[in-house]
Kinemage of the C-alpha trace (Angstrom):
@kinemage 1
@onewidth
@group {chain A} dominant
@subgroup {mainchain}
@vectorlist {calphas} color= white
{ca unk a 1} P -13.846 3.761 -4.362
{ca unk a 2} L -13.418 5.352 -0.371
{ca unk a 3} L -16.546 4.605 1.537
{ca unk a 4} L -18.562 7.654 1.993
{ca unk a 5} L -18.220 7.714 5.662
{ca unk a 6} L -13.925 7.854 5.621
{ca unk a 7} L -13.286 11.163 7.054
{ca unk a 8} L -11.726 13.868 4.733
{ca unk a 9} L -9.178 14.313 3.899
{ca unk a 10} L -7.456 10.980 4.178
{ca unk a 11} L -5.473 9.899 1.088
{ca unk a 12} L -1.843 9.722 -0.520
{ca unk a 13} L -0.909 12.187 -2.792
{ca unk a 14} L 1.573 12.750 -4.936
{ca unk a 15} L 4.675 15.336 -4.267
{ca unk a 16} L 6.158 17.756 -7.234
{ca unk a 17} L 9.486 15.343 -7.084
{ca unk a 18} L 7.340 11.789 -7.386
{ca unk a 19} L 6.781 10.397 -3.702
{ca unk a 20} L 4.018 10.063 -2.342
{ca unk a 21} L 2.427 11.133 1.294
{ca unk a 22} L -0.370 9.624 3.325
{ca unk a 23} L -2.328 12.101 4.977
{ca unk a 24} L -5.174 11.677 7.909
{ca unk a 25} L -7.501 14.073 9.022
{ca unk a 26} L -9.941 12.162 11.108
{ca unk a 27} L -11.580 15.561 12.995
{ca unk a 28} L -12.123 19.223 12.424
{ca unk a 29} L -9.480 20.009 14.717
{ca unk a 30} L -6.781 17.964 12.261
{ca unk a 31} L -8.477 19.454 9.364
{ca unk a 32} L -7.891 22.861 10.832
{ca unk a 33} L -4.605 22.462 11.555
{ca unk a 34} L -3.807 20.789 7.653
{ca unk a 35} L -5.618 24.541 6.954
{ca unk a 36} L -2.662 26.222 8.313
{ca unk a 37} L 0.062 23.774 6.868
{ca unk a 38} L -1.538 24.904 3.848
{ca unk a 39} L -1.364 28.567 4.694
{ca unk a 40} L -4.947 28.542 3.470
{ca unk a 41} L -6.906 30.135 6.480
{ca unk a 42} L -9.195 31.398 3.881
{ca unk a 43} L -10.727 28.197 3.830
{ca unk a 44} L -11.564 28.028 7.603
{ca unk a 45} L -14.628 29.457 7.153
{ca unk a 46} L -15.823 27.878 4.030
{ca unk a 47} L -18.635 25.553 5.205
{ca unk a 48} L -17.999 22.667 2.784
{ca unk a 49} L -15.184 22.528 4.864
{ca unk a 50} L -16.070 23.144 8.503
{ca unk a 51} L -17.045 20.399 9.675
{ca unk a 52} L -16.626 16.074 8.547
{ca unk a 53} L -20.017 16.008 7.168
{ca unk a 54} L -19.263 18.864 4.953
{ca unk a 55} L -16.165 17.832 3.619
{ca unk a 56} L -17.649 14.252 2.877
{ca unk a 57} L -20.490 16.015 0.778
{ca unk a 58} L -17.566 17.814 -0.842
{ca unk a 59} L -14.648 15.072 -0.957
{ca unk a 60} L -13.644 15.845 -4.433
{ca unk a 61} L -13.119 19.553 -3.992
{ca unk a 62} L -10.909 18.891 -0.175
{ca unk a 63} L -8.872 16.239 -1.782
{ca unk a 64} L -8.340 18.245 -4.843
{ca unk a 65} L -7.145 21.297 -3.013
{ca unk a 66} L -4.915 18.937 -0.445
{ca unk a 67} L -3.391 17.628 -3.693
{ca unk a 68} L -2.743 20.689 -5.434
{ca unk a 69} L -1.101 22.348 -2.151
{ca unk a 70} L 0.713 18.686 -2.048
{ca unk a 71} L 1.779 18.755 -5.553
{ca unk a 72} L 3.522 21.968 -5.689
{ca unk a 73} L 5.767 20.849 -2.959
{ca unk a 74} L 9.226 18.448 -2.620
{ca unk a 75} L 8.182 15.891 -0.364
{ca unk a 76} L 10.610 17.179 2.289
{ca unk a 77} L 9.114 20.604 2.332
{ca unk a 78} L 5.048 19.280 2.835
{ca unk a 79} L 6.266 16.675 4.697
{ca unk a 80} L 7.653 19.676 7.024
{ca unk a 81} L 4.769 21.508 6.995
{ca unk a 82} L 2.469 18.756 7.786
{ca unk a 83} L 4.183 18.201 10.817
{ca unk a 84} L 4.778 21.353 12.249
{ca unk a 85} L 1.106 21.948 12.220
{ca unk a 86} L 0.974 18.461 14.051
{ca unk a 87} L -1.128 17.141 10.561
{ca unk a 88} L -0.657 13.300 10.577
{ca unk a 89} L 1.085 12.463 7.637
{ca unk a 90} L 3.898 10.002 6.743
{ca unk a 91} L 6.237 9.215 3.617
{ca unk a 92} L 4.678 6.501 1.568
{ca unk a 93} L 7.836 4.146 1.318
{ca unk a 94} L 8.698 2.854 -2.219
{ca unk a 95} L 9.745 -0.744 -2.893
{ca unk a 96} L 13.382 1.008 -3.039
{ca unk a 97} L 12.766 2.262 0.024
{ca unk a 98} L 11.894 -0.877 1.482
{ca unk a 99} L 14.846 -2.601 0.214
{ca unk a 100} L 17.539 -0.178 1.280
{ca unk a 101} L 15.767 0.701 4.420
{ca unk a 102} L 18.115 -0.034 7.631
{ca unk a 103} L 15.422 -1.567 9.789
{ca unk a 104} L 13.897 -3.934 7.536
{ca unk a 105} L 16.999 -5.381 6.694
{ca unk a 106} L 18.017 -5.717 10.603
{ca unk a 107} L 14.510 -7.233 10.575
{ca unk a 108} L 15.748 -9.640 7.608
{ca unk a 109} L 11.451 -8.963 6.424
{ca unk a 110} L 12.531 -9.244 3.129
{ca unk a 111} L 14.256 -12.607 1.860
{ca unk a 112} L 15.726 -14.402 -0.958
{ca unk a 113} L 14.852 -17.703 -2.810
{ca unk a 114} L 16.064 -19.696 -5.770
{ca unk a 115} L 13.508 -20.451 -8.644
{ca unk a 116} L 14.969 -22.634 -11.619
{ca unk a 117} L 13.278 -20.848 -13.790
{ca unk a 118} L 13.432 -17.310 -12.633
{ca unk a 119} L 16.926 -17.054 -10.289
{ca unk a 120} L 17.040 -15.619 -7.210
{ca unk a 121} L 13.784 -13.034 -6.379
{ca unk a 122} L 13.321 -11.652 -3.108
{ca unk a 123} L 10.035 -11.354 -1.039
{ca unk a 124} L 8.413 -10.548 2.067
{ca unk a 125} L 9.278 -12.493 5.208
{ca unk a 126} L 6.881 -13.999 7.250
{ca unk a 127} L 5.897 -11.053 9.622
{ca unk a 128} L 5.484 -11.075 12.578
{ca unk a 129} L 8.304 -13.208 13.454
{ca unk a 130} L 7.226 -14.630 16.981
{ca unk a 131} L 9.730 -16.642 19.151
{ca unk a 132} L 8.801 -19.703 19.530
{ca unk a 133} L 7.245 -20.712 16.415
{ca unk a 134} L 9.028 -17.618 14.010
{ca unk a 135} L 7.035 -19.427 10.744
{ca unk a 136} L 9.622 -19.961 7.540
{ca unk a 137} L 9.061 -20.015 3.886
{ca unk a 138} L 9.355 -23.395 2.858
{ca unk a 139} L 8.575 -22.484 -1.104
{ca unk a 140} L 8.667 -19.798 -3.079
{ca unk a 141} L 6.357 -21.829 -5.683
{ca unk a 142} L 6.936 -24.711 -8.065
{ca unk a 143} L 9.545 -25.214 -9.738
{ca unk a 144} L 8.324 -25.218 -13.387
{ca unk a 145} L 4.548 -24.710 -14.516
{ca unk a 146} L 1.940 -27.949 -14.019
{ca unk a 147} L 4.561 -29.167 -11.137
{ca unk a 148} L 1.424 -29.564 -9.102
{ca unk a 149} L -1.322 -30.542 -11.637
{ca unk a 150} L -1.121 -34.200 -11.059
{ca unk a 151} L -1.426 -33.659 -7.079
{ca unk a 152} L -4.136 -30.922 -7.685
{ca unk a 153} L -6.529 -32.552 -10.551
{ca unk a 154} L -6.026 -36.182 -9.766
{ca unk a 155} L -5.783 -35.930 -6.044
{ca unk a 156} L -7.688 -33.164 -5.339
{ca unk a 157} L -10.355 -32.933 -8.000
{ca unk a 158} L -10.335 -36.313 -8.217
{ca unk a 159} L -9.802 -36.990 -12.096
{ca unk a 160} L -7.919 -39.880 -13.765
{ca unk a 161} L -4.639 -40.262 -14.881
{ca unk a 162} L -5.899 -40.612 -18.192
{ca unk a 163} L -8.249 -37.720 -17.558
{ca unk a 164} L -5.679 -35.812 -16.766
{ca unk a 165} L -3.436 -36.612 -19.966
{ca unk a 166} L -6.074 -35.657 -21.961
{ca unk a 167} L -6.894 -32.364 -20.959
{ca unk a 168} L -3.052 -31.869 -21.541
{ca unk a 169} L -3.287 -33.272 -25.072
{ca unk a 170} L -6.327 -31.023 -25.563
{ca unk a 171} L -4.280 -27.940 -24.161
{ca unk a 172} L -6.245 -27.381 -21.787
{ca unk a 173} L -3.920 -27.574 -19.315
């Protein structure tokens, strides 16, 4: 649930073809401007919309009529709108996206790794990558399930051998 005091609106929503788009209106001045994106100046006037305590007593009804307007658009088109009335907004990238997105790969963020069980499976790279000490991914996990349990309930927790044999006898484990 958004805390009461996050301004309004300020939210994704979702486009008529699927994607999604974060929008921010942190002041009346934004929320004016989103107004006229919206070709909506009826609403200037409205006070449950005037001013950031208003629309926060009346979140349901801004964010509803943000995602309507939102919703009858491509993503493209609102995303157009949005920013020629200067309305911060942004695409909300897809996992697709990330994957066949130019930068991230020149950024190699996203990397593969070999699990015996599952094959290869790709995953975030450790980000930020600083210079002298870059970090690395030295597992993706274990290799099979219970690799660890010995290391984890007998060194860790600090149970037997036995202990341990039982629990897996019992199924607990």
């Amino acid at each position: 649930m958004r805390s009461r005091t996050c301004p309004v609106p300020h939210n994704h929503y979702q486009t008529r073809d699927g994607r999604w788009i974060a929008i921010a209106c942190t002041n009346d001045r934004m929320f004016a401007r989103l107004l006229q994106a919206m070709q909506r100046p009826d609403l200037a006037g409205d006070p449950r919309m005037t001013t950031t305590p208003a629309r926060l007593e009346n979140r349901a009804l801004v964010d509803g009529l943000v995602a309507g307007w939102v919703a009858e658009r491509d993503a493209p088109d609102a995303l157009a709108a949005l920013e020629a009335a200067e309305v911060p907004s942004s695409m909300v990238a897809s996992v697709r996206d990330l994957f066949e997105d130019a930068h991230v790969r020149a950024r190699e963020n996203i990397v593969s790794a070999v699990l015996p069980l599952l094959g290869t499976i790709s995953m975030p790279a450790v980000i930020p990558r600083l210079t002298r000490t870059p970090g690395r991914i030295e597992s993706a996990g274990p290799s099979r399930p219970g690799e660890h349990n010995e290391e984890i309930y007998c060194g860790r927790l600090g149970l037997s051998r036995e202990e341990l044999t039982r629990l897996g006898e019992r199924g607990v484990i």
